[in-house]
PDB file of N, H, CA, C and O in Angstrom:
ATOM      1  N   UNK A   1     167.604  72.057 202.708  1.00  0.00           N
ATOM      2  CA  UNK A   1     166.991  73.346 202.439  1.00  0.00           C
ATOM      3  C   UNK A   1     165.526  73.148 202.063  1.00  0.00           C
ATOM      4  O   UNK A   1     165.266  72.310 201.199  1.00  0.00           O
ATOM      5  N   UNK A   2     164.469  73.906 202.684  1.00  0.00           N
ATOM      6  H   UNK A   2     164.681  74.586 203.385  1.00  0.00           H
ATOM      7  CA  UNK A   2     162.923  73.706 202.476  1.00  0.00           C
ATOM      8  C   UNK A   2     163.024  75.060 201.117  1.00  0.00           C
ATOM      9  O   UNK A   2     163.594  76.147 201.022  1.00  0.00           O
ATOM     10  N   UNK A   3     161.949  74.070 200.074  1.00  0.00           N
ATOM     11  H   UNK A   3     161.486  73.187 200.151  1.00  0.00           H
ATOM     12  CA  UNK A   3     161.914  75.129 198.991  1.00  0.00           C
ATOM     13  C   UNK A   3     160.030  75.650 199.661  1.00  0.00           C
ATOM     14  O   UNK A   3     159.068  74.972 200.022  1.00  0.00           O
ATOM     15  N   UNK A   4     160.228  76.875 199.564  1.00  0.00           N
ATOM     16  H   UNK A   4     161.009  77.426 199.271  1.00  0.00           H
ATOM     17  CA  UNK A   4     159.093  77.993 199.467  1.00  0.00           C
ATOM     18  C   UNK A   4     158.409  77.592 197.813  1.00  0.00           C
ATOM     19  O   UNK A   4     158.856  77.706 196.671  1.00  0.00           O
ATOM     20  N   UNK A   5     157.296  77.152 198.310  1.00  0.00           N
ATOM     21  H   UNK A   5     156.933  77.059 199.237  1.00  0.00           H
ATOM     22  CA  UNK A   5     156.831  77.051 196.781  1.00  0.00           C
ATOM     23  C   UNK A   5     156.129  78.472 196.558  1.00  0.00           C
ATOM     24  O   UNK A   5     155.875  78.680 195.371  1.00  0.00           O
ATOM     25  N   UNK A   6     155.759  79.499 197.436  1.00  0.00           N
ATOM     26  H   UNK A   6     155.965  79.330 198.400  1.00  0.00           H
ATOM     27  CA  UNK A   6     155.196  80.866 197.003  1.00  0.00           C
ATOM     28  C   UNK A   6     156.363  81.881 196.549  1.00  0.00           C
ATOM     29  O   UNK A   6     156.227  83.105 196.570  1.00  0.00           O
ATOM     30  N   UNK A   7     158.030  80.917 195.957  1.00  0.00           N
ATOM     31  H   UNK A   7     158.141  79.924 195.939  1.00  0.00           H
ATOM     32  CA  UNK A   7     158.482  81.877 196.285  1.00  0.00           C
ATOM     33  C   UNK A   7     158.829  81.974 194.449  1.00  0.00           C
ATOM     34  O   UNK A   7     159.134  81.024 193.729  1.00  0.00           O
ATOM     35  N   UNK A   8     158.681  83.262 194.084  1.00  0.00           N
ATOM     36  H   UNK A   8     158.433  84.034 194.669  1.00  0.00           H
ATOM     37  CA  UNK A   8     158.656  83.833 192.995  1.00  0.00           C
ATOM     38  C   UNK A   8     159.948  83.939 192.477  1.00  0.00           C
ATOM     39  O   UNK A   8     160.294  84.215 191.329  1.00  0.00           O
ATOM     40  N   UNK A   9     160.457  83.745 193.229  1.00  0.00           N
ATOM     41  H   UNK A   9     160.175  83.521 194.162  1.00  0.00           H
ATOM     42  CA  UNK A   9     162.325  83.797 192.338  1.00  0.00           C
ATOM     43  C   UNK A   9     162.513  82.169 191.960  1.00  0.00           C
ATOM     44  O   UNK A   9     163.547  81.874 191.360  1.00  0.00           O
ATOM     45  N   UNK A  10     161.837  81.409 192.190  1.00  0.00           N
ATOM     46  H   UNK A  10     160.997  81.648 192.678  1.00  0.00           H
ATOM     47  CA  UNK A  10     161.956  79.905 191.890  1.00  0.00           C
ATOM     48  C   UNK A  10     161.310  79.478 190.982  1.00  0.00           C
ATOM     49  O   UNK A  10     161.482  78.404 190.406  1.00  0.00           O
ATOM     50  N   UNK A  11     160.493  80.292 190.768  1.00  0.00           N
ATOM     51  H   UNK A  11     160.353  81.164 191.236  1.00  0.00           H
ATOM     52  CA  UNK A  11     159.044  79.950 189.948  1.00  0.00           C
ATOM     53  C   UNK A  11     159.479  79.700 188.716  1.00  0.00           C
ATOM     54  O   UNK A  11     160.485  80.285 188.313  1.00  0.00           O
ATOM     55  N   UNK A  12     158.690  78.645 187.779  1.00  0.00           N
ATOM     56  H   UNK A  12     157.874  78.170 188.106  1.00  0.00           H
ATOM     57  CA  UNK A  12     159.438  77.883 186.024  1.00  0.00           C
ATOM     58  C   UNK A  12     158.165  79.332 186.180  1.00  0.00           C
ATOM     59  O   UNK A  12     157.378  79.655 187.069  1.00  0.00           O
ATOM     60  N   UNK A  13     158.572  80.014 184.543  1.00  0.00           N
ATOM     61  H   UNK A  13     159.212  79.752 183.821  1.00  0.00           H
ATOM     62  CA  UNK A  13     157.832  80.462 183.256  1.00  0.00           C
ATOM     63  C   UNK A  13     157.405  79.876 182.528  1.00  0.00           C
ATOM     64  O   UNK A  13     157.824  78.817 182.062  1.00  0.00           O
ATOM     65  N   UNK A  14     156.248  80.594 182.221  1.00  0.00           N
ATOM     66  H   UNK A  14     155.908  81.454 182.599  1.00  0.00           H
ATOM     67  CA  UNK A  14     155.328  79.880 181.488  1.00  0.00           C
ATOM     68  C   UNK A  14     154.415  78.979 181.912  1.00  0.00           C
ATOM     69  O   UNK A  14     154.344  78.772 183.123  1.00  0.00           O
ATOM     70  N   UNK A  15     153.757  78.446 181.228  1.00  0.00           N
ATOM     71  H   UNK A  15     153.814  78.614 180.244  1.00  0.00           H
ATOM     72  CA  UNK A  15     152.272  77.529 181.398  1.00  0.00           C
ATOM     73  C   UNK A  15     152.823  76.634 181.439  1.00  0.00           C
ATOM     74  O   UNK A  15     153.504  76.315 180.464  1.00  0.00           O
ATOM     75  N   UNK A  16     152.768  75.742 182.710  1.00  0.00           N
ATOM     76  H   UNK A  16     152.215  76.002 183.502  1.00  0.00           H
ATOM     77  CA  UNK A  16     152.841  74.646 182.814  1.00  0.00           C
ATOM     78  C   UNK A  16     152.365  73.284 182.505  1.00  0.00           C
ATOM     79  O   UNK A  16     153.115  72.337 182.744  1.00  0.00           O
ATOM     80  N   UNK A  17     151.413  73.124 182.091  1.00  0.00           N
ATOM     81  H   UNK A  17     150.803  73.893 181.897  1.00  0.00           H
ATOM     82  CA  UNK A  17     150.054  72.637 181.777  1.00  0.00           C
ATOM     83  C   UNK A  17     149.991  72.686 179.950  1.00  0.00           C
ATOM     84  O   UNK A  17     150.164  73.641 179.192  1.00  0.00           O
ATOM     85  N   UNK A  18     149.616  70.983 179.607  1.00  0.00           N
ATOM     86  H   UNK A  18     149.476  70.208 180.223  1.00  0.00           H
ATOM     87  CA  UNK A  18     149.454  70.877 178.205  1.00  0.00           C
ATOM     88  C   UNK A  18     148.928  71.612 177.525  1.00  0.00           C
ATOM     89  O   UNK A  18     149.446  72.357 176.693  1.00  0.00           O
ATOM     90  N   UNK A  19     147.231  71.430 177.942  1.00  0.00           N
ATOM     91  H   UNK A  19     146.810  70.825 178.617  1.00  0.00           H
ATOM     92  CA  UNK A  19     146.290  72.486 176.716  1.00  0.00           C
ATOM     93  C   UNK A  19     145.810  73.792 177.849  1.00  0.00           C
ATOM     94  O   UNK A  19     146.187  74.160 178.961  1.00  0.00           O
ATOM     95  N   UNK A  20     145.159  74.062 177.228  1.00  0.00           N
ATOM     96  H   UNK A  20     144.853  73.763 176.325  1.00  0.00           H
ATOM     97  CA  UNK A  20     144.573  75.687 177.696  1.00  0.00           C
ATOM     98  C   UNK A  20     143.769  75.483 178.730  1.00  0.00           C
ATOM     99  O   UNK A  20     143.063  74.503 178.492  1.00  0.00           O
ATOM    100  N   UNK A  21     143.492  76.058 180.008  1.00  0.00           N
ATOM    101  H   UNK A  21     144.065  76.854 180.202  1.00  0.00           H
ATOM    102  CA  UNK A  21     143.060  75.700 181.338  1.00  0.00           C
ATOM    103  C   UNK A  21     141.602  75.233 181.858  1.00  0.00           C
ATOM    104  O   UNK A  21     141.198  74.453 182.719  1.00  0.00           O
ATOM    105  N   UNK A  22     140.965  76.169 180.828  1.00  0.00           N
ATOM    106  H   UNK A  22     141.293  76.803 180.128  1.00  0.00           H
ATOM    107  CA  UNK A  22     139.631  75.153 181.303  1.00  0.00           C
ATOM    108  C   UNK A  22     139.597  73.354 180.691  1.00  0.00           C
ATOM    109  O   UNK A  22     138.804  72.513 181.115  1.00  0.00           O
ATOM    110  N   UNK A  23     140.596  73.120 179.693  1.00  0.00           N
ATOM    111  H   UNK A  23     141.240  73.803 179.349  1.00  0.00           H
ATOM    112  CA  UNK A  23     140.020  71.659 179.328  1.00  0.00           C
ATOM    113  C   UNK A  23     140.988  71.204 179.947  1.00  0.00           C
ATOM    114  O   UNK A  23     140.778  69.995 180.047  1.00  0.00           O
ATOM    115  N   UNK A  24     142.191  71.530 180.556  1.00  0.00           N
ATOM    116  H   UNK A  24     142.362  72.512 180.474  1.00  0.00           H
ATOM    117  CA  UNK A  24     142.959  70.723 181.399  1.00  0.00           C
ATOM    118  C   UNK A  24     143.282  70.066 182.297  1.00  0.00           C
ATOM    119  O   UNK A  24     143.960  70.745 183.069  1.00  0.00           O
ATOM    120  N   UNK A  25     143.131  68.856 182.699  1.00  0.00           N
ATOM    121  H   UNK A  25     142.580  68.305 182.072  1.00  0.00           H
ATOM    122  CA  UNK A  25     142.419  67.793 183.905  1.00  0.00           C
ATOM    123  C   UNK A  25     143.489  68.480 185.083  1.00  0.00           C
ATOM    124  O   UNK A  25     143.129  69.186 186.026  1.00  0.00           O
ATOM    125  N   UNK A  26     144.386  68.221 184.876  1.00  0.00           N
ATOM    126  H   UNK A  26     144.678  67.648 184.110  1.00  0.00           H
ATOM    127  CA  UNK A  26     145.671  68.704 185.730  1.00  0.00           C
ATOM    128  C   UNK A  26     144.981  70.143 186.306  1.00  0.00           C
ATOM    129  O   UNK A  26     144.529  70.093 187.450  1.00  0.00           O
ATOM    130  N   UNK A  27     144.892  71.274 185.649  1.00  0.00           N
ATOM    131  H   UNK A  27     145.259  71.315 184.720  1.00  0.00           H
ATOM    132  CA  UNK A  27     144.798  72.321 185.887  1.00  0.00           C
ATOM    133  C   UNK A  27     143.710  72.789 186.718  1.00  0.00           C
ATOM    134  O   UNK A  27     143.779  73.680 187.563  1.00  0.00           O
ATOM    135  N   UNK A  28     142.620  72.049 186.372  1.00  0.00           N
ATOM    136  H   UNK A  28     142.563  71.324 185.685  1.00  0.00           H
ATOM    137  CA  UNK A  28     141.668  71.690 187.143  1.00  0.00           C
ATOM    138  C   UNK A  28     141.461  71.186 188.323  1.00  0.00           C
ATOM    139  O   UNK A  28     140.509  71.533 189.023  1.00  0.00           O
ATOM    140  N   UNK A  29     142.182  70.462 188.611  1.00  0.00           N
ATOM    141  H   UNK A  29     142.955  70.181 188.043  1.00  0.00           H
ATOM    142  CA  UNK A  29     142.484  69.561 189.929  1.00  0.00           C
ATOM    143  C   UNK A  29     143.622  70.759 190.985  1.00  0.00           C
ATOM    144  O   UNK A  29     143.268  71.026 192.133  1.00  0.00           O
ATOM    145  N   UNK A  30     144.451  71.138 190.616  1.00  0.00           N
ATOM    146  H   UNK A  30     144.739  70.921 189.683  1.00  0.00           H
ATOM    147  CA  UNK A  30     145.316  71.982 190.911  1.00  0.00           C
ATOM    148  C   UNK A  30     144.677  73.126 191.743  1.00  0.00           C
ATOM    149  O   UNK A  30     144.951  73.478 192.890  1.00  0.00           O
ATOM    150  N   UNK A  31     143.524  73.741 190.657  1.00  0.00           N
ATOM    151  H   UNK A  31     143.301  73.455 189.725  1.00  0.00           H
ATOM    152  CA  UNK A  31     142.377  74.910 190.706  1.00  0.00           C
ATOM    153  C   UNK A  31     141.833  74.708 192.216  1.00  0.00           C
ATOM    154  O   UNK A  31     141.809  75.437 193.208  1.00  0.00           O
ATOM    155  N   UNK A  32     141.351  73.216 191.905  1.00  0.00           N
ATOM    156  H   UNK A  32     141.371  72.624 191.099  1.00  0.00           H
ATOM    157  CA  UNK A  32     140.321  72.918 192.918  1.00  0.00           C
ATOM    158  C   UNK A  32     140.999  72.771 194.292  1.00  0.00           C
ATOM    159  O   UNK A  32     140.456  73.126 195.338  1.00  0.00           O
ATOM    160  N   UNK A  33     141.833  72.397 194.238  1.00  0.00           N
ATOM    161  H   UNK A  33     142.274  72.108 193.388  1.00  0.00           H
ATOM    162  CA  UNK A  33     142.984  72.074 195.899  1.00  0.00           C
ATOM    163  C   UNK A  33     143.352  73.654 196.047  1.00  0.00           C
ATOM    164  O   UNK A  33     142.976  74.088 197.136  1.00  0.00           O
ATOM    165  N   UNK A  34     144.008  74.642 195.206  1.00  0.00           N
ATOM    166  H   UNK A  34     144.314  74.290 194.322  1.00  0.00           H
ATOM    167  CA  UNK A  34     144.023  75.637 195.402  1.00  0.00           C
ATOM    168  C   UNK A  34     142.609  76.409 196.339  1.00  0.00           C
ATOM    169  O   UNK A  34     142.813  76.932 197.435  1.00  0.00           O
ATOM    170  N   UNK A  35     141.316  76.369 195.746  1.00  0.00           N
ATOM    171  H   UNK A  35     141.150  75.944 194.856  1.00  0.00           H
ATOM    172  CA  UNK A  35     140.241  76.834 196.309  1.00  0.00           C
ATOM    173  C   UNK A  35     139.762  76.048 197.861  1.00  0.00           C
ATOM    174  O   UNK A  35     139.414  76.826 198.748  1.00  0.00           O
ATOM    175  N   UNK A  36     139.751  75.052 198.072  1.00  0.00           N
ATOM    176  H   UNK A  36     140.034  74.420 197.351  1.00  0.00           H
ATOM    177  CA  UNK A  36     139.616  74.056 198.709  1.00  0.00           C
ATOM    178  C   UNK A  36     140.509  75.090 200.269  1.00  0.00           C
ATOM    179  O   UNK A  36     139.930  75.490 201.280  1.00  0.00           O
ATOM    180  N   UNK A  37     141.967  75.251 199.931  1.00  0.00           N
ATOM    181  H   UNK A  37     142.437  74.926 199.110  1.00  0.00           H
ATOM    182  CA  UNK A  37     142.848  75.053 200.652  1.00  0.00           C
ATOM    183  C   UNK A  37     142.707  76.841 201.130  1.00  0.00           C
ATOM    184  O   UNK A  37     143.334  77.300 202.085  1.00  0.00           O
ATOM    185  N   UNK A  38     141.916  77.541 200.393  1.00  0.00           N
ATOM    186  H   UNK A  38     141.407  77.168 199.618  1.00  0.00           H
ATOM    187  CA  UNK A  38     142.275  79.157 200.552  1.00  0.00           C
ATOM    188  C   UNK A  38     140.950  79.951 200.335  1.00  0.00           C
ATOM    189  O   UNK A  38     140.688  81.114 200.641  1.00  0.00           O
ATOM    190  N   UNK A  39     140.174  78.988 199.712  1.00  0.00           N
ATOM    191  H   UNK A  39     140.387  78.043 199.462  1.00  0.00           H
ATOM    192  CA  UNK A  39     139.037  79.862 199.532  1.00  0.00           C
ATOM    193  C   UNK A  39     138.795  80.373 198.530  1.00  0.00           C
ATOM    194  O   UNK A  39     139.650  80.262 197.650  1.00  0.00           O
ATOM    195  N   UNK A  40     137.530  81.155 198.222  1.00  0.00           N
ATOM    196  H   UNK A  40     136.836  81.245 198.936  1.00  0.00           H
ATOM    197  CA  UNK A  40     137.813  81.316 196.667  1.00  0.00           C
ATOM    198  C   UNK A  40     137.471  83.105 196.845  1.00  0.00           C
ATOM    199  O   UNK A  40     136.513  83.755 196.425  1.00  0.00           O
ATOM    200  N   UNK A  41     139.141  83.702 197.940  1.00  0.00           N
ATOM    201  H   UNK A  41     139.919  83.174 198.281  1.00  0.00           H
ATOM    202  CA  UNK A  41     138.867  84.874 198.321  1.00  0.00           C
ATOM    203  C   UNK A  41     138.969  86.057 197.347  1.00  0.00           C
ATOM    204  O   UNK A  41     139.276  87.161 197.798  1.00  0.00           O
ATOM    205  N   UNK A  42     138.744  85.901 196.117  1.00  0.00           N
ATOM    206  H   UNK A  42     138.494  85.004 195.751  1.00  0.00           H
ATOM    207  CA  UNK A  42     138.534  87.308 195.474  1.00  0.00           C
ATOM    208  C   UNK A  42     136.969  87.613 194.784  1.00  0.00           C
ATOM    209  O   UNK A  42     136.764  88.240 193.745  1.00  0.00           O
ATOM    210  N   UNK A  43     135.843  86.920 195.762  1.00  0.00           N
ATOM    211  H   UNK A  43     136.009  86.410 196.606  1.00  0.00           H
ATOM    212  CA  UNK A  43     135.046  87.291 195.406  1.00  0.00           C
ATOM    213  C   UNK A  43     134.574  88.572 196.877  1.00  0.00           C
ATOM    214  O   UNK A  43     135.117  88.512 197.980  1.00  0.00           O
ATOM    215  N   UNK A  44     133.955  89.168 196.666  1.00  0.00           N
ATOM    216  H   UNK A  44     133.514  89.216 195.770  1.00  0.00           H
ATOM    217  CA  UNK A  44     133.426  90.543 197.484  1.00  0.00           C
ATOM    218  C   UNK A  44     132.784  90.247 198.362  1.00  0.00           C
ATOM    219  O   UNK A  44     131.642  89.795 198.286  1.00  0.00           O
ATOM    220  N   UNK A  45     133.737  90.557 199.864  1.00  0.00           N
ATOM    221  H   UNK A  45     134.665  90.924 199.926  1.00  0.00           H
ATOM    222  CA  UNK A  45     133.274  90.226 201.156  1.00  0.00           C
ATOM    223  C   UNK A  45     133.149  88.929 201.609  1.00  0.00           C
ATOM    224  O   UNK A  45     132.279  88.645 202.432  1.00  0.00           O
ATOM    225  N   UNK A  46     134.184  87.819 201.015  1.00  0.00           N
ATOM    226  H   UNK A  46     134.891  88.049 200.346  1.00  0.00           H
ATOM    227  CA  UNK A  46     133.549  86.636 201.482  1.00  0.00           C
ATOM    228  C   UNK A  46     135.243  86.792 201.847  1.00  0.00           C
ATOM    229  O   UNK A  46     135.542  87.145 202.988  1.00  0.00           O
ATOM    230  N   UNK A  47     136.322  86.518 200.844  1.00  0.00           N
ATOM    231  H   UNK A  47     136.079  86.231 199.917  1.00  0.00           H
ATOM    232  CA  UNK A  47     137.406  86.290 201.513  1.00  0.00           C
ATOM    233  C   UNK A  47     138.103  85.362 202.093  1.00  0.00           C
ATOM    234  O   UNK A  47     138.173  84.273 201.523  1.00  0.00           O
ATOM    235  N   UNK A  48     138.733  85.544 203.257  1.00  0.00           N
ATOM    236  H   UNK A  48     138.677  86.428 203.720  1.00  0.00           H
ATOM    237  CA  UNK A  48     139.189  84.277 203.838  1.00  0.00           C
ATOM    238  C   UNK A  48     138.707  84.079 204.998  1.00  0.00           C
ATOM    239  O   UNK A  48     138.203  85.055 205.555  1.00  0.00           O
ATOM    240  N   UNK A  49     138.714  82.959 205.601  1.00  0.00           N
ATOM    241  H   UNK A  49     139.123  82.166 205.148  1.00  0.00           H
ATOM    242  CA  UNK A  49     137.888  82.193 207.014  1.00  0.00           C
ATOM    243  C   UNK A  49     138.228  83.426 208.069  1.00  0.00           C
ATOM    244  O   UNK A  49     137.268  83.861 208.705  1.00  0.00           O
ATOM    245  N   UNK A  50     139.354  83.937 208.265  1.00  0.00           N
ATOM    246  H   UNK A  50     140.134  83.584 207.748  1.00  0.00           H
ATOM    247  CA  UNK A  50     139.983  85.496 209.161  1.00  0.00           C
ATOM    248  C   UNK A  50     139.285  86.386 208.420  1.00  0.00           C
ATOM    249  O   UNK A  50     138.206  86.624 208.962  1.00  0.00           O
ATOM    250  N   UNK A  51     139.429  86.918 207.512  1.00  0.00           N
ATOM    251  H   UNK A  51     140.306  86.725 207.072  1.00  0.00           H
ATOM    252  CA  UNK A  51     138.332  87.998 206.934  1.00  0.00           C
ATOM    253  C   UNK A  51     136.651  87.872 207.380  1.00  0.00           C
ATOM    254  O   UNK A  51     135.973  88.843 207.717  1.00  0.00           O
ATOM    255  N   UNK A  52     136.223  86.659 207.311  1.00  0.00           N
ATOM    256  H   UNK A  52     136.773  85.870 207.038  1.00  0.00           H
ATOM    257  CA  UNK A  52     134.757  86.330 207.855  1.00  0.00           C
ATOM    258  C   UNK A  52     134.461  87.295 208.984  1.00  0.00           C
ATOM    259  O   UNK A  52     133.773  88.305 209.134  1.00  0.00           O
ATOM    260  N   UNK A  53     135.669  86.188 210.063  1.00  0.00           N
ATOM    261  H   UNK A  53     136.227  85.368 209.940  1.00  0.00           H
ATOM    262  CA  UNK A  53     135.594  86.102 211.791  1.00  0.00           C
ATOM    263  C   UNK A  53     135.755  88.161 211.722  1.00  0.00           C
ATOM    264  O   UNK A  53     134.956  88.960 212.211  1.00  0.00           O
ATOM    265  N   UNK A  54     136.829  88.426 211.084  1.00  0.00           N
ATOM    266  H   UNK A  54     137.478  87.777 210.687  1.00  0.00           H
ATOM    267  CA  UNK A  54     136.599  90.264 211.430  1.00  0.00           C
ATOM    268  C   UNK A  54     135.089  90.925 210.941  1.00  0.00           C
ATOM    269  O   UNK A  54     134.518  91.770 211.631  1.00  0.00           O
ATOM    270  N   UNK A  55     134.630  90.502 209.876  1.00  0.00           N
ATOM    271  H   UNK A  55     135.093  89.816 209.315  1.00  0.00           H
ATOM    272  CA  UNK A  55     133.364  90.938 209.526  1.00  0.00           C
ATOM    273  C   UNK A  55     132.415  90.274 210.709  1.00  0.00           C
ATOM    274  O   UNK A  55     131.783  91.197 211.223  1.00  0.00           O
ATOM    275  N   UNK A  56     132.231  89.570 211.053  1.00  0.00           N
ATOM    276  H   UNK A  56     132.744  88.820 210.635  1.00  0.00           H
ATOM    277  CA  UNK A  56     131.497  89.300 212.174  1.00  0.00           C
ATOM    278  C   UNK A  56     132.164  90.006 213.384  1.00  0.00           C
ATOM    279  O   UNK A  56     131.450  90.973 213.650  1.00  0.00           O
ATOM    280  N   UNK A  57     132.622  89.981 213.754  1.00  0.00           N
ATOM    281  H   UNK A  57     133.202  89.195 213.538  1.00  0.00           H
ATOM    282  CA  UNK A  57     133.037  90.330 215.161  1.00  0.00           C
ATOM    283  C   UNK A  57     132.894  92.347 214.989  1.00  0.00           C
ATOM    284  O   UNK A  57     132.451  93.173 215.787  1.00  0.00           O
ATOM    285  N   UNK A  58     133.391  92.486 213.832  1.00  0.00           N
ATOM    286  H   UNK A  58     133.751  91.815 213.184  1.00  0.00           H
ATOM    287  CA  UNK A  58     132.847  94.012 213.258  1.00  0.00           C
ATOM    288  C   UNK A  58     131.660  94.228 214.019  1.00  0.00           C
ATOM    289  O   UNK A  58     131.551  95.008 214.966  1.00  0.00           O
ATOM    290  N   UNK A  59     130.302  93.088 213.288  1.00  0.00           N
ATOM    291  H   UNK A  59     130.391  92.455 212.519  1.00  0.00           H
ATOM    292  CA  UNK A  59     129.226  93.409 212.972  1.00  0.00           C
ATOM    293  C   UNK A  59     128.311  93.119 214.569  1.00  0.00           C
ATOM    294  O   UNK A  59     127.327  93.818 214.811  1.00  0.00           O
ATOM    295  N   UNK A  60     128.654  92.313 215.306  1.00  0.00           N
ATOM    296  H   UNK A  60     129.454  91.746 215.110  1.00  0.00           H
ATOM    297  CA  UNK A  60     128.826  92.235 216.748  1.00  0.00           C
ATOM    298  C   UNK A  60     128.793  93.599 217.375  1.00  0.00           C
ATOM    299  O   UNK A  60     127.797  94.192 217.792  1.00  0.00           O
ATOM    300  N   UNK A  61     130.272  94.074 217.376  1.00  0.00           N
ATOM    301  H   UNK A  61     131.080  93.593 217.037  1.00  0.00           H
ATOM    302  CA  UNK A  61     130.795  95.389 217.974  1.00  0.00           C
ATOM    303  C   UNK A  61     129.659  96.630 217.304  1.00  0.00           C
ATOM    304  O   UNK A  61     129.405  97.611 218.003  1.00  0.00           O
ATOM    305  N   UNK A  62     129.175  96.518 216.248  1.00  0.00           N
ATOM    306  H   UNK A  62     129.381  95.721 215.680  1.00  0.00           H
ATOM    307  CA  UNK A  62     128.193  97.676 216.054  1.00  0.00           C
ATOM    308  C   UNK A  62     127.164  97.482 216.659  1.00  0.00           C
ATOM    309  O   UNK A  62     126.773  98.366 217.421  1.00  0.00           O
ATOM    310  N   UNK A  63     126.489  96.399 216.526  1.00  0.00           N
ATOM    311  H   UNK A  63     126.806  95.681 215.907  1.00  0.00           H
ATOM    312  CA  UNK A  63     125.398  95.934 216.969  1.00  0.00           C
ATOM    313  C   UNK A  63     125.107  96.066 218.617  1.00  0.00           C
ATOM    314  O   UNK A  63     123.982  96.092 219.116  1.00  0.00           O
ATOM    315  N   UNK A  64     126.474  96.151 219.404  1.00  0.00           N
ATOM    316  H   UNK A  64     127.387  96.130 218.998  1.00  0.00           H
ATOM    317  CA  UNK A  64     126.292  96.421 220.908  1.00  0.00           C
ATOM    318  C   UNK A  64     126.452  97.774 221.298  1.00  0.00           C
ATOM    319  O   UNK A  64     126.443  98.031 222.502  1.00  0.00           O
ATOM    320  N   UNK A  65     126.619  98.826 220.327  1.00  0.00           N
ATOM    321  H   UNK A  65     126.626  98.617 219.349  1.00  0.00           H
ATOM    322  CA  UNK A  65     127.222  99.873 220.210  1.00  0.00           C
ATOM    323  C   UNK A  65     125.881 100.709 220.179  1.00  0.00           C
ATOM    324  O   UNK A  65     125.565 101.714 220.817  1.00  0.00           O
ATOM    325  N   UNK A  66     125.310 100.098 219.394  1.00  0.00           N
ATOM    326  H   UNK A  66     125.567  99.282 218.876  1.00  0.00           H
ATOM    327  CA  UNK A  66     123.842 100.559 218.949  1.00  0.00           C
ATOM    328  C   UNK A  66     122.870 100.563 219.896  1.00  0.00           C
ATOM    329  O   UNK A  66     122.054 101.482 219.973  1.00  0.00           O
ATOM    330  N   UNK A  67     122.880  99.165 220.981  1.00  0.00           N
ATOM    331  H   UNK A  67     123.543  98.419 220.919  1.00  0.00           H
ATOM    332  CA  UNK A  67     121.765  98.684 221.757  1.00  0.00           C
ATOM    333  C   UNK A  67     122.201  99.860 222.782  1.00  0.00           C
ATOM    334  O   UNK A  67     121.341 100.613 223.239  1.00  0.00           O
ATOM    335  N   UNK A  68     123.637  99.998 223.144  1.00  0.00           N
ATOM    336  H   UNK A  68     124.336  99.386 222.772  1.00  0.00           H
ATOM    337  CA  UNK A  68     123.830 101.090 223.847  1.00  0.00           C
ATOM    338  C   UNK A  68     123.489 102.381 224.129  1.00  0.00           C
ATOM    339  O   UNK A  68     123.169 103.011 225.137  1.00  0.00           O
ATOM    340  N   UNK A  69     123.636 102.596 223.023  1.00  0.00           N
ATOM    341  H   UNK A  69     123.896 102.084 222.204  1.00  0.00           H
ATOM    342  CA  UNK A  69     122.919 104.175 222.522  1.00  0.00           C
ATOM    343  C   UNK A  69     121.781 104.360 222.609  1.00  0.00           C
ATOM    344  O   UNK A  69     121.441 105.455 223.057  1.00  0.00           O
ATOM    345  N   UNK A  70     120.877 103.520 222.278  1.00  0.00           N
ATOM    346  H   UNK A  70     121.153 102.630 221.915  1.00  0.00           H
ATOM    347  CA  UNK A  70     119.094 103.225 222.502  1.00  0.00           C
ATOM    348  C   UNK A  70     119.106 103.920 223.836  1.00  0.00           C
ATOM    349  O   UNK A  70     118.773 105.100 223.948  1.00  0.00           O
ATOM    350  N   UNK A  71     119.545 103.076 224.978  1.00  0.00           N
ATOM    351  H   UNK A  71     119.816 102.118 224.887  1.00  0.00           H
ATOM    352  CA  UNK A  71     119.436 103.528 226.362  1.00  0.00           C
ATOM    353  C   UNK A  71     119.390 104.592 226.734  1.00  0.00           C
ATOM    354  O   UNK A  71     119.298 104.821 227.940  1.00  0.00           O
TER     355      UNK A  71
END
């Protein structure tokens, strides 16, 4: 059986992790493979590598939309 590690019915409670998260080497390292691996998508408009490619390809599609209309 493959365990789902996103899966929330499996999940231990509580803090896993000795001390409190910013001084925690573990937690830190964890942090960083987390960001590394996903991005650090809850900042505004940056998102994920697919969120980018639609904002571009968006910004494309207006941009030819526009030159069109000029004409």
């Amino acid at each position: 059986m493959v365990i789902n590690k996103s899966d929330w019915k499996r999940c231990r409670r509580g803090w896993r992790y000795k001390e409190d998260a910013p001084e925690d080497p573990r937690w830190l390292k964890d942090r960083d493979t987390l960001f590394k691996e996903n991005g650090n998508g809850w900042w505004a408009l940056k998102g994920t590598p697919q969120y980018a490619e639609y904002l571009k390809k968006t910004k494309d599609r207006l941009n030819e939309n526009r030159k069109l209309n000029k004409k």
